[in-house]
C-alpha positions as YAML, in Angstrom:
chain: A
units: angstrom
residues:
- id: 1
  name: UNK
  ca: [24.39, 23.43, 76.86]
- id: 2
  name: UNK
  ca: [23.46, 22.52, 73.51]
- id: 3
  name: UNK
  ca: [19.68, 21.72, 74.38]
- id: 4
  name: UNK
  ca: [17.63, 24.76, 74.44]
- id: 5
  name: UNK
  ca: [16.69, 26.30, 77.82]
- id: 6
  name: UNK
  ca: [13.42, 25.85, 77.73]
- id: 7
  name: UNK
  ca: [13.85, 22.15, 77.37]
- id: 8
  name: UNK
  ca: [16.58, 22.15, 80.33]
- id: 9
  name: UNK
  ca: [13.55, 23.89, 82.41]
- id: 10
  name: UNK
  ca: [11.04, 21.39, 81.36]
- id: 11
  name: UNK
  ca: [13.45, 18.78, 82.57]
- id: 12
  name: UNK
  ca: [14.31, 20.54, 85.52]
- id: 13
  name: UNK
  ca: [10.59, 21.10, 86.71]
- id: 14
  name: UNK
  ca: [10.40, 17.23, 86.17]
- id: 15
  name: UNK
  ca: [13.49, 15.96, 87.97]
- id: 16
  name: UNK
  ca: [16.15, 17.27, 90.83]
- id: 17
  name: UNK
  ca: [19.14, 17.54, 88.15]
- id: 18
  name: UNK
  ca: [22.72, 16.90, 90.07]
- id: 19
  name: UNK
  ca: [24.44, 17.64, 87.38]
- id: 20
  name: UNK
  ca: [23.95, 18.79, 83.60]
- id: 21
  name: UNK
  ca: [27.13, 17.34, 81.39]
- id: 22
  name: UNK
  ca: [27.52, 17.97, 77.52]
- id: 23
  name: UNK
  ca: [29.51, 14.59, 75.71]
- id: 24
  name: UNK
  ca: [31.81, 17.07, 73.85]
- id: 25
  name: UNK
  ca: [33.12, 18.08, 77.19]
- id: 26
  name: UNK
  ca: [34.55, 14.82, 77.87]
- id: 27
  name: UNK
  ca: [34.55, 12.16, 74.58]
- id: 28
  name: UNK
  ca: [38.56, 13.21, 73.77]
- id: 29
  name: UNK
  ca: [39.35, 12.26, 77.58]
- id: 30
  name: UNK
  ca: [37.28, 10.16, 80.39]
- id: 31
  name: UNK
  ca: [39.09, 11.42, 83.35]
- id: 32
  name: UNK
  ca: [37.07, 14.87, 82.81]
- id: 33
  name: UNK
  ca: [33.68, 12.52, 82.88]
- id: 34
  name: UNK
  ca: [35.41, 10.69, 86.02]
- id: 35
  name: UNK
  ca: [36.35, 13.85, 87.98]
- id: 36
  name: UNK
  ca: [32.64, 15.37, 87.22]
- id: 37
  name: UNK
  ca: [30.63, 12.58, 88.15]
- id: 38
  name: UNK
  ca: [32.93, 11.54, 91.47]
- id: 39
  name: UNK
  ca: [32.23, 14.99, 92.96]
- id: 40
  name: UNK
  ca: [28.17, 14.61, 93.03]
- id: 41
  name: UNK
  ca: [28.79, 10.57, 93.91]
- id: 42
  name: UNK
  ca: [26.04, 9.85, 96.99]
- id: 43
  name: UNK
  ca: [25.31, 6.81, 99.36]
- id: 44
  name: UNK
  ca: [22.44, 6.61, 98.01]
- id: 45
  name: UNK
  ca: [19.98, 8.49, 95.66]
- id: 46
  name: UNK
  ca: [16.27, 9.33, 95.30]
- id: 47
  name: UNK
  ca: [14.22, 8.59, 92.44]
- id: 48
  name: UNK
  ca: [14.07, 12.04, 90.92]
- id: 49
  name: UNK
  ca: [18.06, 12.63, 91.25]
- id: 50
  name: UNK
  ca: [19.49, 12.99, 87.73]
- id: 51
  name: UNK
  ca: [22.47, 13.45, 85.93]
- id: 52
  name: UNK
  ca: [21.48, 14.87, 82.15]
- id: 53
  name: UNK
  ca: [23.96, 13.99, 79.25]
- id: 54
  name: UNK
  ca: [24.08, 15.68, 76.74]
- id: 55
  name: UNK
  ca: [24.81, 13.13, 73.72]
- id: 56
  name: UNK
  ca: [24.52, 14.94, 70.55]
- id: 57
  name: UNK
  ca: [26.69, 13.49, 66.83]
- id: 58
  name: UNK
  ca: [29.83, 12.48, 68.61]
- id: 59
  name: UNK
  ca: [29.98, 8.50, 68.39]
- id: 60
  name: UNK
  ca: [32.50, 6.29, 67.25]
- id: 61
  name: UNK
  ca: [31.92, 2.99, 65.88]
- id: 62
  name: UNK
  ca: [33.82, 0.31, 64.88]
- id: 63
  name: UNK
  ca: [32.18, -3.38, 64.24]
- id: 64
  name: UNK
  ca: [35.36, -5.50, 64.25]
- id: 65
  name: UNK
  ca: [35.34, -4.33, 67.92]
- id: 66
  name: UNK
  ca: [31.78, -3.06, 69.26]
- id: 67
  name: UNK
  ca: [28.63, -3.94, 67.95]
- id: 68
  name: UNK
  ca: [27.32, -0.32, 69.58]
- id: 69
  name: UNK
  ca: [29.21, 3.00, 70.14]
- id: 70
  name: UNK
  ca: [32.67, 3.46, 71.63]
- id: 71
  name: UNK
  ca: [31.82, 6.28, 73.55]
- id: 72
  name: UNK
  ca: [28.25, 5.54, 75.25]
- id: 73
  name: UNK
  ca: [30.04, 1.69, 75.75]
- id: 74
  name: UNK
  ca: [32.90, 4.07, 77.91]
- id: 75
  name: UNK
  ca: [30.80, 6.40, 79.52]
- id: 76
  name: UNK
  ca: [28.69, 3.57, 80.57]
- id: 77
  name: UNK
  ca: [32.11, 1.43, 82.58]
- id: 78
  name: UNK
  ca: [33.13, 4.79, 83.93]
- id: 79
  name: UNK
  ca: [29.55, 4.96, 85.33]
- id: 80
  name: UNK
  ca: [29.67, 1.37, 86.39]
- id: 81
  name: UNK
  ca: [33.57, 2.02, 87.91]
- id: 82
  name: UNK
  ca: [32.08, 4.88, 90.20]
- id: 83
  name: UNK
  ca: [29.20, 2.64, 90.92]
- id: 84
  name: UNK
  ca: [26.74, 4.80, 90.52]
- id: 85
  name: UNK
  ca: [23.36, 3.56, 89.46]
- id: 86
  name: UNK
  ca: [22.35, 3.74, 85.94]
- id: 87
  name: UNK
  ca: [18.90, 5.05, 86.64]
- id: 88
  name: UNK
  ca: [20.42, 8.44, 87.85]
- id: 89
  name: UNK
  ca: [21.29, 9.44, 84.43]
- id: 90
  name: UNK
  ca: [19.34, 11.38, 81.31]
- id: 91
  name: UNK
  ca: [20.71, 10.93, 78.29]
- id: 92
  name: UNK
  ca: [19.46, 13.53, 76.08]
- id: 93
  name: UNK
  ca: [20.50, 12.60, 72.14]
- id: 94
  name: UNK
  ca: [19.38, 13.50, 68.27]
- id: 95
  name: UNK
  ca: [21.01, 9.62, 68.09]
- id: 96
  name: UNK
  ca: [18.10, 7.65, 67.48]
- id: 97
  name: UNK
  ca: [18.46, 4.12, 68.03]
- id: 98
  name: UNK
  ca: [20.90, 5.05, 71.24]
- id: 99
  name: UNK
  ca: [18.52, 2.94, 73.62]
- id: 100
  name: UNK
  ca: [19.08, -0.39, 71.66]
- id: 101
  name: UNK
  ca: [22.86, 0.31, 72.33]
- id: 102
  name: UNK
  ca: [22.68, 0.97, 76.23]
- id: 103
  name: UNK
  ca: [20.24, -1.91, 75.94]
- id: 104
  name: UNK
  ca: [22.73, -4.31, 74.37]
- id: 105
  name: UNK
  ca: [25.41, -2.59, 76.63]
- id: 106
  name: UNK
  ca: [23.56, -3.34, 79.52]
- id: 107
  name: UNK
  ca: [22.11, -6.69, 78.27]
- id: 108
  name: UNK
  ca: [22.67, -8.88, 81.46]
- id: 109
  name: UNK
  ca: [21.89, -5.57, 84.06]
- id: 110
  name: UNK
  ca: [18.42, -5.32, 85.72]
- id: 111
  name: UNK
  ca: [15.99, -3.67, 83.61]
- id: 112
  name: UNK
  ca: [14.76, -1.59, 86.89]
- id: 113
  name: UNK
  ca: [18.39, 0.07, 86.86]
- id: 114
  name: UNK
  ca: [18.64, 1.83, 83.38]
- id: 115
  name: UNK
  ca: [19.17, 5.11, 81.76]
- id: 116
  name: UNK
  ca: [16.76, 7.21, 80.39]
- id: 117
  name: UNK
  ca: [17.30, 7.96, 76.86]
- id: 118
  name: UNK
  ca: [15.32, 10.92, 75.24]
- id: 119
  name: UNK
  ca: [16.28, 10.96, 71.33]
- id: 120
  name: UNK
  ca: [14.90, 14.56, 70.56]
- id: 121
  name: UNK
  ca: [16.29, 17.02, 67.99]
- id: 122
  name: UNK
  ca: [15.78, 20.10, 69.83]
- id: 123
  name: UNK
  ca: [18.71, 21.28, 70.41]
- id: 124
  name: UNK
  ca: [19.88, 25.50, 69.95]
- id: 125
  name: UNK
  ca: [22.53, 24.16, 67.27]
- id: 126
  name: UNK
  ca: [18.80, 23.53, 64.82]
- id: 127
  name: UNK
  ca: [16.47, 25.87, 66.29]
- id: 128
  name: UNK
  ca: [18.56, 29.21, 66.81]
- id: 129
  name: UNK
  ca: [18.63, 31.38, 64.12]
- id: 130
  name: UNK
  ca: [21.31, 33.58, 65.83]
- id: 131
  name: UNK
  ca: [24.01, 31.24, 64.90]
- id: 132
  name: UNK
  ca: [23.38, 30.37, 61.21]
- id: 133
  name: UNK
  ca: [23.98, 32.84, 58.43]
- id: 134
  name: UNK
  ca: [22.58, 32.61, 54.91]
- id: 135
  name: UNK
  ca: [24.99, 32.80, 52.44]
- id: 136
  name: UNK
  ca: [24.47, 33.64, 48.93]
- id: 137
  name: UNK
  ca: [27.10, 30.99, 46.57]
- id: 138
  name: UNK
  ca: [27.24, 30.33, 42.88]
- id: 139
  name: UNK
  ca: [28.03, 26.85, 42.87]
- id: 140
  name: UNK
  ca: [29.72, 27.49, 39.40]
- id: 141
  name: UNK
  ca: [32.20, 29.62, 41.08]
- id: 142
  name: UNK
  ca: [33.49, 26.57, 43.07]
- id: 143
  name: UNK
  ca: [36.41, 25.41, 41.58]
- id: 144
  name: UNK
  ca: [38.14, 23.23, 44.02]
- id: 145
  name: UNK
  ca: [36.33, 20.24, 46.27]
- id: 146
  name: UNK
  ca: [36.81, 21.33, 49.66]
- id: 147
  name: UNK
  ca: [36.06, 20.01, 53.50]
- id: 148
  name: UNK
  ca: [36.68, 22.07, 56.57]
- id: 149
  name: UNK
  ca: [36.91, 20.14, 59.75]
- id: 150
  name: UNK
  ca: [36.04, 23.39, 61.94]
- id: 151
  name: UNK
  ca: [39.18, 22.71, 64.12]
- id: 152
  name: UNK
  ca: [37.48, 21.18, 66.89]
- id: 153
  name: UNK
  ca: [38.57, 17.71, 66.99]
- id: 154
  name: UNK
  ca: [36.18, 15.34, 66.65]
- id: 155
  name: UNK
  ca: [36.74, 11.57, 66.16]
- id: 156
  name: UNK
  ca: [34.35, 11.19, 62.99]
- id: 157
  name: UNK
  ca: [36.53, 13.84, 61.33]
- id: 158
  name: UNK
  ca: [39.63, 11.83, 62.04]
- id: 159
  name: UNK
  ca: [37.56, 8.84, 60.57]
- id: 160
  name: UNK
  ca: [36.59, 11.32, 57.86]
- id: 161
  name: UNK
  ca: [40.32, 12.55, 56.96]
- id: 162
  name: UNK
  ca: [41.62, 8.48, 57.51]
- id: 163
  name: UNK
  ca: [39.41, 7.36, 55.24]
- id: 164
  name: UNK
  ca: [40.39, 9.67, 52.09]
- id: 165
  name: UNK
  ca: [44.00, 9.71, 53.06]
- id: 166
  name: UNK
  ca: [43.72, 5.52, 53.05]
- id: 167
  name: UNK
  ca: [41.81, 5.62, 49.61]
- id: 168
  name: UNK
  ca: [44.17, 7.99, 48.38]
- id: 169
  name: UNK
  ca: [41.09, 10.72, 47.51]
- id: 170
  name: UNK
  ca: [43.57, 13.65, 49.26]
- id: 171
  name: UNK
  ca: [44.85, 14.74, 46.15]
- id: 172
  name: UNK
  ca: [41.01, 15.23, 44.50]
- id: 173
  name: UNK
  ca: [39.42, 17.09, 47.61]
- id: 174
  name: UNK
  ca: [41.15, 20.27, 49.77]
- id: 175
  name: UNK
  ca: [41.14, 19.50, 53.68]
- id: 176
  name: UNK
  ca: [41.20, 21.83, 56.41]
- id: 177
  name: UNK
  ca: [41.51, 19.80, 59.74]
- id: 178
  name: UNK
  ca: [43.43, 20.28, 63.06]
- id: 179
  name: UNK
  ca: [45.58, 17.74, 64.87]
- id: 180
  name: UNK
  ca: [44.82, 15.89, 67.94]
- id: 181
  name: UNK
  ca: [47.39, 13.95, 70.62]
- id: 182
  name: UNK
  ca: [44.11, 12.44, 71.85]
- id: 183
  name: UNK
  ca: [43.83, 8.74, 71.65]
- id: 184
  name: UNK
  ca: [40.64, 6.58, 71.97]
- id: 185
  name: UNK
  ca: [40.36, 3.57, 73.56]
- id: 186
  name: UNK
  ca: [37.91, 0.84, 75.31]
- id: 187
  name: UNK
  ca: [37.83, 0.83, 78.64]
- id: 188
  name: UNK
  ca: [37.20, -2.50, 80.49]
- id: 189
  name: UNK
  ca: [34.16, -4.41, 80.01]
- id: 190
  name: UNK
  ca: [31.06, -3.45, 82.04]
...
């Protein structure tokens, strides 16, 4: 989990949590999302049953398509396929501005029957120390322009690498990024 325990407990003292799901896990491939969410399905559900999503930096956007994010937009038909209410999920994000998308998303859905979005940025990725290591560099010892992708694939560093390869900047700038067979793509409307 990228949130920090403490603010998994705090949740967890405040709700009966079926499930706890990071995006990462599932934003290269729905079926994984699917799977997850079809083996905690129920008849019905209680008020205090949720599912908490973790939705930290991984949206895609494109405007001649969406006028909010690709993924959210998907995760929100698969959740709408299984029919499982919306009020059963937590969405726990540093994306803030996330609840105008589910609410254009979800535009003609009862109000009574919607997510709950926390935008936070406490997450361990900003407040653990363990996993950051202060380097000392001499920026006038840099002599090429370089970007390192981490490996991980990640759609915005596909956008990233597609839009310097289609400005023709990959000659002026070192890249370091791994391939993916994954392909994205809009599920049906909701």
């Amino acid at each position: 989990m990228i949130i920090t325990k403490k603010y998994y407990d705090k949740l967890a003292s405040v709700y009966n949590i079926l499930d706890a799901i990071a995006f990462k896990d599932f934003h290269n491939n729905f079926d994984v999302l699917k799977d997850r969410l079809s083996k905690i399905k129920q008849e019905e559900y209680n008020i205090n049953d949720k599912v908490v999503i973790e939705h930290f930096d991984l949206e895609y956007y494109d405007k001649k398509i969406l006028n909010f994010g690709l993924f959210i937009y998907n995760t929100m038909a698969i959740i709408k396929e299984l029919d499982i209410p919306y009020f059963v999920f937590v969405f726990v994000t540093n994306h803030f501005g996330l609840q105008q998308q589910v609410d254009k998303i979800l535009k003609n859905h009862p109000t009574g029957d919607r997510p709950k979005i926390i935008e936070t940025i406490v997450n361990n990725q900003i407040y653990n120390s363990n996993l950051v290591e202060n380097l000392p560099i001499n920026a006038q010892d840099i002599k090429h322009a370089g970007l390192s992708m981490i490996g991980q694939p990640r759609i915005h560093r596909f956008a990233l690498y597609n839009y310097l390869k289609n400005n023709n900047l990959l000659d002026s700038i070192k890249i370091s990024i791994r391939g993916s067979s994954n392909r994205y793509y809009l599920l049906p409307r909701i």
